[in-house]
mmCIF file of the N, C-alpha and C atoms, coordinates in Angstrom:
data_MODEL
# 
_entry.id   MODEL 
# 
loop_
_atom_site.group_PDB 
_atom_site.id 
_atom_site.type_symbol 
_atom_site.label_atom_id 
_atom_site.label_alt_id 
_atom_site.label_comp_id 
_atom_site.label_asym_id 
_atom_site.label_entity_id 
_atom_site.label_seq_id 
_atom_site.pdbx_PDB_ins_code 
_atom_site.Cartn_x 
_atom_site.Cartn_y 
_atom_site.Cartn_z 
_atom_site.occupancy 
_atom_site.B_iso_or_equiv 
_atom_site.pdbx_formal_charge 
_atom_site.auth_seq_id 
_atom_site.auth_comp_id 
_atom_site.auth_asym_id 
_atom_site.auth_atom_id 
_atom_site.pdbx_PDB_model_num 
ATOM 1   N N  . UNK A 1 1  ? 160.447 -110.719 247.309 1.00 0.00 ? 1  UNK A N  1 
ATOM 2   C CA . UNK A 1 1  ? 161.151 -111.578 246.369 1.00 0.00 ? 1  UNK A CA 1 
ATOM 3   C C  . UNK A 1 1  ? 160.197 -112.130 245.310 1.00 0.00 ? 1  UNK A C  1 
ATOM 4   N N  . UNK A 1 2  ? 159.392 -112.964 245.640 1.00 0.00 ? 2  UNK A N  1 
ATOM 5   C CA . UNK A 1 2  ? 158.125 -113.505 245.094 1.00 0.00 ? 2  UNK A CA 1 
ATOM 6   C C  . UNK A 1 2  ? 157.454 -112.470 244.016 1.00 0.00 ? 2  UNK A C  1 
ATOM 7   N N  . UNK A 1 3  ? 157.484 -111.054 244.507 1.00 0.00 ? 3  UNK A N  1 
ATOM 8   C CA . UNK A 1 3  ? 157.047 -109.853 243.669 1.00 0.00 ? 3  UNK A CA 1 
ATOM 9   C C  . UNK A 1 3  ? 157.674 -109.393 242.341 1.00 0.00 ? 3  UNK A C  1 
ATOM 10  N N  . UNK A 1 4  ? 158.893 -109.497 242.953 1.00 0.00 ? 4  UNK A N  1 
ATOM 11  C CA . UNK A 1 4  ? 160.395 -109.239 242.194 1.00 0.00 ? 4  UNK A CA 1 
ATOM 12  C C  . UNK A 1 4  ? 160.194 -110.033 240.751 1.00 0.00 ? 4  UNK A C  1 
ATOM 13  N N  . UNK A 1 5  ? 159.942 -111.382 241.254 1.00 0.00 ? 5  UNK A N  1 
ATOM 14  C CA . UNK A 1 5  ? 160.048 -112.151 240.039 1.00 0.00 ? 5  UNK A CA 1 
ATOM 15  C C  . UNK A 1 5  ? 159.112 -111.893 238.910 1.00 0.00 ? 5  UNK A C  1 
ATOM 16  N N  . UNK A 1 6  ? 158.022 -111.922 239.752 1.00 0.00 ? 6  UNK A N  1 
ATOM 17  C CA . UNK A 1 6  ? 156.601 -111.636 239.179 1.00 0.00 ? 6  UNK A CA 1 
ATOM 18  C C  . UNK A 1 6  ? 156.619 -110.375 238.047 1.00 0.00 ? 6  UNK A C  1 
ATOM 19  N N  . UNK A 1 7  ? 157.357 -108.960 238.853 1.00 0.00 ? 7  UNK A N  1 
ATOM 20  C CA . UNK A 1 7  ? 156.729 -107.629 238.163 1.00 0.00 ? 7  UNK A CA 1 
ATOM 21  C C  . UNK A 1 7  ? 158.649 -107.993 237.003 1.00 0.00 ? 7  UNK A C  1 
ATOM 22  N N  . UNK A 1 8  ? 159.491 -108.682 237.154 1.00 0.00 ? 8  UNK A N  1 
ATOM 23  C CA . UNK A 1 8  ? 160.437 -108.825 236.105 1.00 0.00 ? 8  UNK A CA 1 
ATOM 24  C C  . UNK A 1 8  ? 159.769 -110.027 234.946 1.00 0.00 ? 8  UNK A C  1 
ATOM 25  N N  . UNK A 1 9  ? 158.750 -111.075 235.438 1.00 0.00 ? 9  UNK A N  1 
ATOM 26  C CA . UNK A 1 9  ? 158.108 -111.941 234.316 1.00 0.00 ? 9  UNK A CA 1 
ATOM 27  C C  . UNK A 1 9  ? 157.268 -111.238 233.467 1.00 0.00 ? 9  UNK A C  1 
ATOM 28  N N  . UNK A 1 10 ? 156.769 -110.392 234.429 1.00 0.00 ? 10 UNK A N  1 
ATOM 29  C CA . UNK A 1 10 ? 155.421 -109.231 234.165 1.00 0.00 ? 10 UNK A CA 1 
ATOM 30  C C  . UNK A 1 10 ? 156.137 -108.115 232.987 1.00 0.00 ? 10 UNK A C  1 
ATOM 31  N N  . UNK A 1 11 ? 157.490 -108.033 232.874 1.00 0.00 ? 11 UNK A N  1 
ATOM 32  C CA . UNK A 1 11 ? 157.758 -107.056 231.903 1.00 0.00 ? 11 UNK A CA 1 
ATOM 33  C C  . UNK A 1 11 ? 158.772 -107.583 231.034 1.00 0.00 ? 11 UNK A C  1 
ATOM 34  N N  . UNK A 1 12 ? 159.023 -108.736 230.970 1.00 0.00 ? 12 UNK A N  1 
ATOM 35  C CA . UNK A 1 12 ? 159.408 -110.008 230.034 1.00 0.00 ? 12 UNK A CA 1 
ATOM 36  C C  . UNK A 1 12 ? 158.568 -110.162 229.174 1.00 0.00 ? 12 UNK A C  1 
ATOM 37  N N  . UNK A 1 13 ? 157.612 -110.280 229.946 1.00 0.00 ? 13 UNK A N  1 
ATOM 38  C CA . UNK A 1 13 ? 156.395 -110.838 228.865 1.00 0.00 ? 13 UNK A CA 1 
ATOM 39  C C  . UNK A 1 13 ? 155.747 -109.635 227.743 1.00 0.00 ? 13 UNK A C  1 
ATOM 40  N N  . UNK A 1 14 ? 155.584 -108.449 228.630 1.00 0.00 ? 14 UNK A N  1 
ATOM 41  C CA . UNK A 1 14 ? 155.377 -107.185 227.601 1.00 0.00 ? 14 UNK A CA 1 
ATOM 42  C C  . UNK A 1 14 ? 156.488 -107.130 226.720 1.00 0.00 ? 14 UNK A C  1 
ATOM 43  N N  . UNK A 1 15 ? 157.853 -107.320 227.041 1.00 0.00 ? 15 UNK A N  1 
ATOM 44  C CA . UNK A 1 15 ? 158.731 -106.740 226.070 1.00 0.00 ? 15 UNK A CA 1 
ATOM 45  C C  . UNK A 1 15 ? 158.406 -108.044 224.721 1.00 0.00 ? 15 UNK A C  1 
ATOM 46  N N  . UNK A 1 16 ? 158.308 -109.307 225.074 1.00 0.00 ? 16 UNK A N  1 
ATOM 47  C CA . UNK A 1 16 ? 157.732 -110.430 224.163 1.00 0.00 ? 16 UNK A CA 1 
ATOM 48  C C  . UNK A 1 16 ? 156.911 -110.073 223.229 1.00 0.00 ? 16 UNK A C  1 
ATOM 49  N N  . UNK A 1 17 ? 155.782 -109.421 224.115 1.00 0.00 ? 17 UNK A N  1 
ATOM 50  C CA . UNK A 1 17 ? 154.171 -109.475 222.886 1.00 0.00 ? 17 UNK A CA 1 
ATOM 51  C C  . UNK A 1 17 ? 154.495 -107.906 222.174 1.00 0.00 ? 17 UNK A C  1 
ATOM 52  N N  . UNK A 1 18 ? 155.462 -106.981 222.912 1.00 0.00 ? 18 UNK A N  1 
ATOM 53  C CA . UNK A 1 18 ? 155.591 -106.180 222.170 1.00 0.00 ? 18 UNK A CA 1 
ATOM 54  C C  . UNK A 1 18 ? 156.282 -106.083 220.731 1.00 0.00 ? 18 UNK A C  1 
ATOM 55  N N  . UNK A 1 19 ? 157.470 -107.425 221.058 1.00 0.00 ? 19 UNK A N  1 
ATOM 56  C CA . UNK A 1 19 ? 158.043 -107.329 219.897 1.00 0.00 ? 19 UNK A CA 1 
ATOM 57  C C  . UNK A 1 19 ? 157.344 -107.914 218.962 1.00 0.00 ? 19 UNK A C  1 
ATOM 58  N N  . UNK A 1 20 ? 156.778 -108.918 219.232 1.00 0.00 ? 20 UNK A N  1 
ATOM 59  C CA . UNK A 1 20 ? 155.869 -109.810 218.253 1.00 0.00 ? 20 UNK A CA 1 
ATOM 60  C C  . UNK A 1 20 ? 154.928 -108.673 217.490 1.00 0.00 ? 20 UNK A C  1 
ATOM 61  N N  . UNK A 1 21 ? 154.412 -107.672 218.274 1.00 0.00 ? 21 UNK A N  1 
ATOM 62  C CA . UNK A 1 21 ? 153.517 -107.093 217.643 1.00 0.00 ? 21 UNK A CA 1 
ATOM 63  C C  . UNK A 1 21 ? 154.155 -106.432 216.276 1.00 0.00 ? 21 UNK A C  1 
ATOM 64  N N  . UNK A 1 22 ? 155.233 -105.792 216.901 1.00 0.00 ? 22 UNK A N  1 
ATOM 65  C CA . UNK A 1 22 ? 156.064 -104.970 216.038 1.00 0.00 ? 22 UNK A CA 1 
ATOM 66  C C  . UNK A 1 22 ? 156.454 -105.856 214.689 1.00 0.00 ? 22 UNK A C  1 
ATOM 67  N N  . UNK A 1 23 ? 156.851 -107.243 214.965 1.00 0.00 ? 23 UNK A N  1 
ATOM 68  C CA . UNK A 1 23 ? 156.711 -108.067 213.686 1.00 0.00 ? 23 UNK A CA 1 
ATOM 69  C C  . UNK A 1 23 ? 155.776 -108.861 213.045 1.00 0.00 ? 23 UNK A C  1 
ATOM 70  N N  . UNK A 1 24 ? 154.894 -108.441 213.539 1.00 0.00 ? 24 UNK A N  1 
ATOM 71  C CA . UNK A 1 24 ? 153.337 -108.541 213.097 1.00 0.00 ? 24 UNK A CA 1 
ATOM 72  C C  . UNK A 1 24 ? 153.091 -107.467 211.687 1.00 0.00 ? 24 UNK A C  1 
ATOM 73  N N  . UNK A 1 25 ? 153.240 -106.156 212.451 1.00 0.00 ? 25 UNK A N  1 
ATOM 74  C CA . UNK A 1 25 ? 152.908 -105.048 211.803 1.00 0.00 ? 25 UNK A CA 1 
ATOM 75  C C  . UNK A 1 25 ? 153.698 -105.053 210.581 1.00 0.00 ? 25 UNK A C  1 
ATOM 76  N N  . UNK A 1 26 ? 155.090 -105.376 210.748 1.00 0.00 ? 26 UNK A N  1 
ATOM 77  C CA . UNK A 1 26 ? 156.360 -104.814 209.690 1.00 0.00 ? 26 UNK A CA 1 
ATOM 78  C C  . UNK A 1 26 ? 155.688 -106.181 208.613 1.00 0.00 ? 26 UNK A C  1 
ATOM 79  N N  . UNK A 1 27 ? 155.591 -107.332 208.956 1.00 0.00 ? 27 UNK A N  1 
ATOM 80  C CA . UNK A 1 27 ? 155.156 -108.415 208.044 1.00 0.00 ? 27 UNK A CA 1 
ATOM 81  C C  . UNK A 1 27 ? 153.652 -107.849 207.324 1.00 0.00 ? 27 UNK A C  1 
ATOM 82  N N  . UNK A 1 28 ? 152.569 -107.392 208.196 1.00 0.00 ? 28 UNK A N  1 
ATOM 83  C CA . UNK A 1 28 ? 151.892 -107.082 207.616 1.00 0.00 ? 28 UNK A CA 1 
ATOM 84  C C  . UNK A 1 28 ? 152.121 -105.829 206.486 1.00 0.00 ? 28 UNK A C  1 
ATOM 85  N N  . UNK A 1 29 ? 152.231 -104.546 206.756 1.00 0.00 ? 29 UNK A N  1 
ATOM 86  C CA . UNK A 1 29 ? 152.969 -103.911 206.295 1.00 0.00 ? 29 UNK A CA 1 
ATOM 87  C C  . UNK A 1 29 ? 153.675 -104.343 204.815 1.00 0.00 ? 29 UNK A C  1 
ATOM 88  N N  . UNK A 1 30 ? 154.670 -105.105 204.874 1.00 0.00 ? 30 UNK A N  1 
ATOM 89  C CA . UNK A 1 30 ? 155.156 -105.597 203.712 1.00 0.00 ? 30 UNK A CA 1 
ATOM 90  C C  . UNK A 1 30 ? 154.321 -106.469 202.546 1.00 0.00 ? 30 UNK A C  1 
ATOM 91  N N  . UNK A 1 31 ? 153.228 -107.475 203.601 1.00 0.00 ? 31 UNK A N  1 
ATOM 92  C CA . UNK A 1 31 ? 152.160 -108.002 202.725 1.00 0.00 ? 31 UNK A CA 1 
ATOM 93  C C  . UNK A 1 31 ? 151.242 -107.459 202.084 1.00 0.00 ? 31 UNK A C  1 
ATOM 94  N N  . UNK A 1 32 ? 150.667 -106.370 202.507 1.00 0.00 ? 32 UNK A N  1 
ATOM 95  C CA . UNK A 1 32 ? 149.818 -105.113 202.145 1.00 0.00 ? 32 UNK A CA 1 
ATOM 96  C C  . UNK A 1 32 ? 150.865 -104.618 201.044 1.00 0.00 ? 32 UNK A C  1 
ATOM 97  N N  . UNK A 1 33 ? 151.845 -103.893 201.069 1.00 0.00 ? 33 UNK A N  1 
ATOM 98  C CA . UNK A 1 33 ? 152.307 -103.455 199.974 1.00 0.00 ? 33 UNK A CA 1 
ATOM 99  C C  . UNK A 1 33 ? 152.295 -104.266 198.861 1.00 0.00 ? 33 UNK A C  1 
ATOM 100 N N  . UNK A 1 34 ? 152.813 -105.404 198.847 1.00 0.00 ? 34 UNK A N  1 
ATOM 101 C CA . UNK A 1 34 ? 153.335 -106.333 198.002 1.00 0.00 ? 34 UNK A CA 1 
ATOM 102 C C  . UNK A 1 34 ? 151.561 -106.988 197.168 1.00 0.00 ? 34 UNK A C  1 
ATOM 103 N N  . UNK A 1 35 ? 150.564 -106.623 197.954 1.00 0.00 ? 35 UNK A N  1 
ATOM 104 C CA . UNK A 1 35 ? 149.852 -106.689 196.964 1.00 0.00 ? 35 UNK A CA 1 
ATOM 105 C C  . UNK A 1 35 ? 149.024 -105.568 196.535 1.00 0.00 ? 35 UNK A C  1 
ATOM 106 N N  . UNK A 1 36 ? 149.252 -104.445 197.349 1.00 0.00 ? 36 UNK A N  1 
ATOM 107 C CA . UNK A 1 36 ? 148.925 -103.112 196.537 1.00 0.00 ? 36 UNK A CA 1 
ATOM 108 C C  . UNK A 1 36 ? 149.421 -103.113 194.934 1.00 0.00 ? 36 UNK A C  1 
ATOM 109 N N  . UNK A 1 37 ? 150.998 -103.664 195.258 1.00 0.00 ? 37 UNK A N  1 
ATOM 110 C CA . UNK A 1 37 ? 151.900 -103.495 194.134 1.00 0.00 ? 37 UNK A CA 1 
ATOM 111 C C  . UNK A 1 37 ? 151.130 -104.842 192.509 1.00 0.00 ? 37 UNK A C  1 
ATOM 112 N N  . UNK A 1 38 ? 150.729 -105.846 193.247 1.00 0.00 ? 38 UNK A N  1 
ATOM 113 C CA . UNK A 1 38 ? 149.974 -106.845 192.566 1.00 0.00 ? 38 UNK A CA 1 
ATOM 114 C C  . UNK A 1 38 ? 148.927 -106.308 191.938 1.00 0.00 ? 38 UNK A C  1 
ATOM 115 N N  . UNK A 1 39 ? 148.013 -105.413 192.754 1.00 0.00 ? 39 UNK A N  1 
ATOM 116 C CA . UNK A 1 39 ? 146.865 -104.735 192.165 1.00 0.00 ? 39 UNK A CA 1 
ATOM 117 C C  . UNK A 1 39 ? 146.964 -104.023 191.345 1.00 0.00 ? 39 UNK A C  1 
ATOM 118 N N  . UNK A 1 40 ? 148.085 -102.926 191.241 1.00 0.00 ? 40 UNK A N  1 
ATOM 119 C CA . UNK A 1 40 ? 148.543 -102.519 189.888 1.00 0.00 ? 40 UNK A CA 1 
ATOM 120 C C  . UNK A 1 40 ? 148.982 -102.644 188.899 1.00 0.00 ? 40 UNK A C  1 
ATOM 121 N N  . UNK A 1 41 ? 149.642 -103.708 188.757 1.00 0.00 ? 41 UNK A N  1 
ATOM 122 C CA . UNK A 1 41 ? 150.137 -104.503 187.967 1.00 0.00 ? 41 UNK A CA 1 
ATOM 123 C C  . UNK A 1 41 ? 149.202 -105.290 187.593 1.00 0.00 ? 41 UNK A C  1 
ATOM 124 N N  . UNK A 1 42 ? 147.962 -105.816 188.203 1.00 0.00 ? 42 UNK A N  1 
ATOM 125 C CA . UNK A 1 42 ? 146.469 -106.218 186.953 1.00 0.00 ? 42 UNK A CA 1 
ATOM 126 C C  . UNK A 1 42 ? 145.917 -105.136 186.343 1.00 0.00 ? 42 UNK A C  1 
ATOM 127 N N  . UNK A 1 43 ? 145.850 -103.909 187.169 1.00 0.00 ? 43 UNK A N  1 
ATOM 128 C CA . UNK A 1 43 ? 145.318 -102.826 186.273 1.00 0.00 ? 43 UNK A CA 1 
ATOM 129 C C  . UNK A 1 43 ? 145.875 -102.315 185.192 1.00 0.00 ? 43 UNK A C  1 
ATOM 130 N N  . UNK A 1 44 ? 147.505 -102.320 185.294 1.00 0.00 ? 44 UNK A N  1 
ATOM 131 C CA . UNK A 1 44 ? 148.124 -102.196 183.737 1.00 0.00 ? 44 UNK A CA 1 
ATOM 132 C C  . UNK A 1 44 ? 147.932 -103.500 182.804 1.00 0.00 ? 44 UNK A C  1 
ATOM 133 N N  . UNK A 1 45 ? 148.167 -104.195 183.469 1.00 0.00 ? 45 UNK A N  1 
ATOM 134 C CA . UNK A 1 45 ? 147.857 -105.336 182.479 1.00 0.00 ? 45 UNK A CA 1 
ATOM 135 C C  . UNK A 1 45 ? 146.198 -105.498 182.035 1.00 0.00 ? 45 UNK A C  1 
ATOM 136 N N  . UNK A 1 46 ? 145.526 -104.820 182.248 1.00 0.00 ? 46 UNK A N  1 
ATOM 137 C CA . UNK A 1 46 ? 144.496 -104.695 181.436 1.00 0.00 ? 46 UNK A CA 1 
ATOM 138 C C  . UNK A 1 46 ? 144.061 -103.921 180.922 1.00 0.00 ? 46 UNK A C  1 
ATOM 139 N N  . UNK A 1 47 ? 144.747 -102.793 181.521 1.00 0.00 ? 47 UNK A N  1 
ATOM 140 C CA . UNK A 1 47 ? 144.657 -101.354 180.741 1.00 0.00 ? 47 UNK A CA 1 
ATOM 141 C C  . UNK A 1 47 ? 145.802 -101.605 179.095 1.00 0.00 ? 47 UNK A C  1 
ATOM 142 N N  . UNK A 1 48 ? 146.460 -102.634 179.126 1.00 0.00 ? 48 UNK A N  1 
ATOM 143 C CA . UNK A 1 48 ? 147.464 -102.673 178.256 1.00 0.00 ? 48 UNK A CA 1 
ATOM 144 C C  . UNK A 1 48 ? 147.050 -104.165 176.926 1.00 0.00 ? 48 UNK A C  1 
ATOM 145 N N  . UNK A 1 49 ? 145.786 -104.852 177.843 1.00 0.00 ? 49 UNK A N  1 
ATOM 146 C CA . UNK A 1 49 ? 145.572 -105.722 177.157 1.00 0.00 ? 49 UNK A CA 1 
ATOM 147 C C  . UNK A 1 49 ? 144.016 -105.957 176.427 1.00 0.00 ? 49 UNK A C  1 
ATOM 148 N N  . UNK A 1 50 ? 143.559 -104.842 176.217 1.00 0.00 ? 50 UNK A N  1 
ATOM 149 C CA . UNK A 1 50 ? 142.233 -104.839 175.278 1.00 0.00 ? 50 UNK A CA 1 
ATOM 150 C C  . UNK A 1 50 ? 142.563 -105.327 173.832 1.00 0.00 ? 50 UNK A C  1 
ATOM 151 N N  . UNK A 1 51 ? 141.225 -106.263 173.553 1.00 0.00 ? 51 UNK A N  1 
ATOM 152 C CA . UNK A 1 51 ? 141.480 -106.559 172.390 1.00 0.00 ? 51 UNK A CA 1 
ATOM 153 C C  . UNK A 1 51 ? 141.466 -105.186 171.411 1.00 0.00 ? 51 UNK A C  1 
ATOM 154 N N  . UNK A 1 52 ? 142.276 -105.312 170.116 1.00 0.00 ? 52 UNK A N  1 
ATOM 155 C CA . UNK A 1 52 ? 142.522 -104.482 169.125 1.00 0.00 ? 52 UNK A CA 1 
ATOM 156 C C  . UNK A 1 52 ? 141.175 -104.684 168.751 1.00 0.00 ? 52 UNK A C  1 
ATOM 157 N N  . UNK A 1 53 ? 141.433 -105.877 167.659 1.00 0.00 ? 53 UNK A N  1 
ATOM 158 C CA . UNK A 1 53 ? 140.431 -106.514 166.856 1.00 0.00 ? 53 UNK A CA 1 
ATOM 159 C C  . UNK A 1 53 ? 139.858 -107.989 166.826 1.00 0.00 ? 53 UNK A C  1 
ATOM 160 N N  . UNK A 1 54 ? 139.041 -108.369 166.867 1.00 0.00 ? 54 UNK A N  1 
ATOM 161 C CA . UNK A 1 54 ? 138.017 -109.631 166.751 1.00 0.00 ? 54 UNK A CA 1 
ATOM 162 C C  . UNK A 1 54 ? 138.728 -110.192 165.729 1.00 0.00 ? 54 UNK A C  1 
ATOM 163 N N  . UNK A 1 55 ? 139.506 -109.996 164.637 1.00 0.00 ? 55 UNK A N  1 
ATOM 164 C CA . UNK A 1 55 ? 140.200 -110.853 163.755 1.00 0.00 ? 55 UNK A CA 1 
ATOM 165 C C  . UNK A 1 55 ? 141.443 -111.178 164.308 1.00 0.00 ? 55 UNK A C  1 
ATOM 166 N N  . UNK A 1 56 ? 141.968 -110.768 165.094 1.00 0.00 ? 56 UNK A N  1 
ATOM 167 C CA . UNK A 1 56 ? 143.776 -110.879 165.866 1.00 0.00 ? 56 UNK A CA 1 
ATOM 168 C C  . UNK A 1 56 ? 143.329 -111.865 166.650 1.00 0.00 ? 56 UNK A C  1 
ATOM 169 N N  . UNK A 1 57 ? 144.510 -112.854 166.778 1.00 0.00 ? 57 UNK A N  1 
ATOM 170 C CA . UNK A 1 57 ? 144.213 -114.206 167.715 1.00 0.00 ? 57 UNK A CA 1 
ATOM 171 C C  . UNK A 1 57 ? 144.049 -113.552 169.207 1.00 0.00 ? 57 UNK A C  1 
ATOM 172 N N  . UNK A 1 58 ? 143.739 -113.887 170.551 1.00 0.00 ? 58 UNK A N  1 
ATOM 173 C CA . UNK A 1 58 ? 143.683 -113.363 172.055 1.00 0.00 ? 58 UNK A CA 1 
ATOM 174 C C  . UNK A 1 58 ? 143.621 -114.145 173.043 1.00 0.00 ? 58 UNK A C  1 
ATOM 175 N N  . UNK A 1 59 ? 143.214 -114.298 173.790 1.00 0.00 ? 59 UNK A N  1 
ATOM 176 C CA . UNK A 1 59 ? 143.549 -115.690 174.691 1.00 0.00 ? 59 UNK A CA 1 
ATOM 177 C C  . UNK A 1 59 ? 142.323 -114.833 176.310 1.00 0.00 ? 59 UNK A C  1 
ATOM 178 N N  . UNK A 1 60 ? 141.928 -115.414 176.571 1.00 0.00 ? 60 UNK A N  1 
ATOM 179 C CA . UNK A 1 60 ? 141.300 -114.994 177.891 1.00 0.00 ? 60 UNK A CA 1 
ATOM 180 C C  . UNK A 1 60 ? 141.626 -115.566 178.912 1.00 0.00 ? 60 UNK A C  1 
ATOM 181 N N  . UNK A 1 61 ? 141.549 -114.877 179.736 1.00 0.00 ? 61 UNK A N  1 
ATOM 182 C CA . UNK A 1 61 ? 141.706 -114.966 181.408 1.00 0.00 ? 61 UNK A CA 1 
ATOM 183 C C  . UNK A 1 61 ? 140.825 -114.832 182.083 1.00 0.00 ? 61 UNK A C  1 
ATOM 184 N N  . UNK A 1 62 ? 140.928 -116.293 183.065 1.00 0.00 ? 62 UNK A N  1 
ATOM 185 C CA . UNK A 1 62 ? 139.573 -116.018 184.156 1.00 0.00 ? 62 UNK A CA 1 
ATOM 186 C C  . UNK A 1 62 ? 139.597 -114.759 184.635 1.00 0.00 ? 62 UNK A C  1 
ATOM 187 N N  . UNK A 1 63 ? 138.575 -114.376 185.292 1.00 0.00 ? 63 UNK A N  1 
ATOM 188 C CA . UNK A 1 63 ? 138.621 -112.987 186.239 1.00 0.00 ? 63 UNK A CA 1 
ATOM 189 C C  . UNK A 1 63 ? 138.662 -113.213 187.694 1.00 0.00 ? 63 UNK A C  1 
ATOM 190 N N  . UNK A 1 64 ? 138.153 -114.787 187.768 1.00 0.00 ? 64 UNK A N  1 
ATOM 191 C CA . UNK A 1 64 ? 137.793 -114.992 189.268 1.00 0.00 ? 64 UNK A CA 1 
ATOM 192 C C  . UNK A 1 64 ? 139.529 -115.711 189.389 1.00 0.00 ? 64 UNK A C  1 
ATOM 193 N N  . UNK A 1 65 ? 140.257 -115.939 188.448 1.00 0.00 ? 65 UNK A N  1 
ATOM 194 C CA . UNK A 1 65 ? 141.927 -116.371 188.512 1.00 0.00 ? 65 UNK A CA 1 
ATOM 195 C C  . UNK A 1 65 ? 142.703 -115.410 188.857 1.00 0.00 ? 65 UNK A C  1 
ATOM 196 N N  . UNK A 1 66 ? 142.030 -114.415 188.128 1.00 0.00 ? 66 UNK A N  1 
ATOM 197 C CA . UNK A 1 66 ? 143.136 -113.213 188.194 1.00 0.00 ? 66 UNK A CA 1 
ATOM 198 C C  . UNK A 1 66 ? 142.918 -112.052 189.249 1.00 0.00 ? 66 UNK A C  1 
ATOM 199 N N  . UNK A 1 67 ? 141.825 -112.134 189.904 1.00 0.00 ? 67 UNK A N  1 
ATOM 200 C CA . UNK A 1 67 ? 141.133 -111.775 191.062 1.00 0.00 ? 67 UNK A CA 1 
ATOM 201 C C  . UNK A 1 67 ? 141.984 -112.616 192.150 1.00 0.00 ? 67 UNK A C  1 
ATOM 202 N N  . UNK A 1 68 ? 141.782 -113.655 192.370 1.00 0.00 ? 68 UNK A N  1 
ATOM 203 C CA . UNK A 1 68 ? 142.424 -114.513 193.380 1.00 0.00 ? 68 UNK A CA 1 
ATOM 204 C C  . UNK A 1 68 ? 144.440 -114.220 193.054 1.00 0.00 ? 68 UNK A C  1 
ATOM 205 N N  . UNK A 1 69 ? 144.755 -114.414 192.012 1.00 0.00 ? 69 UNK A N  1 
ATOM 206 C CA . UNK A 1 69 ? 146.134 -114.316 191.836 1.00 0.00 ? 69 UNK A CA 1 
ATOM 207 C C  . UNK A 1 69 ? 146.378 -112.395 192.230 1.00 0.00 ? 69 UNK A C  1 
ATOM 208 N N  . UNK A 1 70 ? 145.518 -111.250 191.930 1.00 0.00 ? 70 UNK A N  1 
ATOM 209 C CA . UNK A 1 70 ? 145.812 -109.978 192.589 1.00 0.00 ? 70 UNK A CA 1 
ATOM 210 C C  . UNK A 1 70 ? 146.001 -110.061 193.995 1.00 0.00 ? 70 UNK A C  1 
ATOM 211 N N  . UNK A 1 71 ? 144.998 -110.538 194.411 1.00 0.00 ? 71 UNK A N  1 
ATOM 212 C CA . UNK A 1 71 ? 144.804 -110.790 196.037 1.00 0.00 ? 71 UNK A CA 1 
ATOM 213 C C  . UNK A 1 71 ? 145.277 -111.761 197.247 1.00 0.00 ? 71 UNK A C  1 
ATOM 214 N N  . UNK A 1 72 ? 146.357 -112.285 196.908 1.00 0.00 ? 72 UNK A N  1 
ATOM 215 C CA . UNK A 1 72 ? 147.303 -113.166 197.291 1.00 0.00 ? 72 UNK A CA 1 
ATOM 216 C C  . UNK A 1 72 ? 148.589 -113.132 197.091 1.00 0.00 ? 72 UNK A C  1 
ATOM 217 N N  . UNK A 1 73 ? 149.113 -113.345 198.628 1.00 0.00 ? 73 UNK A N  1 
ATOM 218 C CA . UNK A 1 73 ? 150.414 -113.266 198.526 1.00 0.00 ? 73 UNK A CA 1 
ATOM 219 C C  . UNK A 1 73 ? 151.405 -114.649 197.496 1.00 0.00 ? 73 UNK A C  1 
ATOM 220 N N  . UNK A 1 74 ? 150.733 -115.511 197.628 1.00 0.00 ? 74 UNK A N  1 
ATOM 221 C CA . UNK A 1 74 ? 151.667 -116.730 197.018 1.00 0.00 ? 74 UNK A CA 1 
ATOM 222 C C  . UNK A 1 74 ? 150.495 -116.898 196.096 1.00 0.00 ? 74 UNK A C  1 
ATOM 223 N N  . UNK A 1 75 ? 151.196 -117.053 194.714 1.00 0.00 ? 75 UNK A N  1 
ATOM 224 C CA . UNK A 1 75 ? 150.466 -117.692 193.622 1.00 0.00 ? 75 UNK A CA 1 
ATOM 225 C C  . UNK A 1 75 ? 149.783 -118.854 193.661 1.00 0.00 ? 75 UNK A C  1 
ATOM 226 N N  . UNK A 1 76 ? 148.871 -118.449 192.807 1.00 0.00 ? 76 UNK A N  1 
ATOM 227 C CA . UNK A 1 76 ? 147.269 -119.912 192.870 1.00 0.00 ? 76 UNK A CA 1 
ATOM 228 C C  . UNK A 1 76 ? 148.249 -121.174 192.186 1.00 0.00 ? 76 UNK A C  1 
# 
């Protein structure tokens, strides 16, 4: 009886950490994409934002801002 309980807590508990894992992965998974997708979207945006000319107005952006804002899920 005592066993019973044990090897049914004993595979309670696996089915637990298994699922957790599984929504571990799918969250990670989605966070990884979502800033793969961030990382490209700085690379066009700078592939798209060279200055023309030194006479046209421009505006700069940190790098260590826009570094931290690629690499994060929630905005700085």
């Amino acid at each position: 009886s005592t066993i019973l309980i044990f090897s049914h807590t004993y595979s309670l508990g696996l089915f637990v950490s298994t699922d957790r894992c599984k929504q571990f992965d799918s969250r990670k998974e989605k966070e990884l994409k979502a800033l793969t997708e961030r990382r490209q979207e700085v690379r066009t945006i700078l592939s798209e934002a060279a200055v023309q000319s030194l006479e046209e107005q421009y505006f700069w952006i940190s790098t260590d801002w826009l570094r931290l804002w690629a690499d994060t899920i929630l905005p700085p």
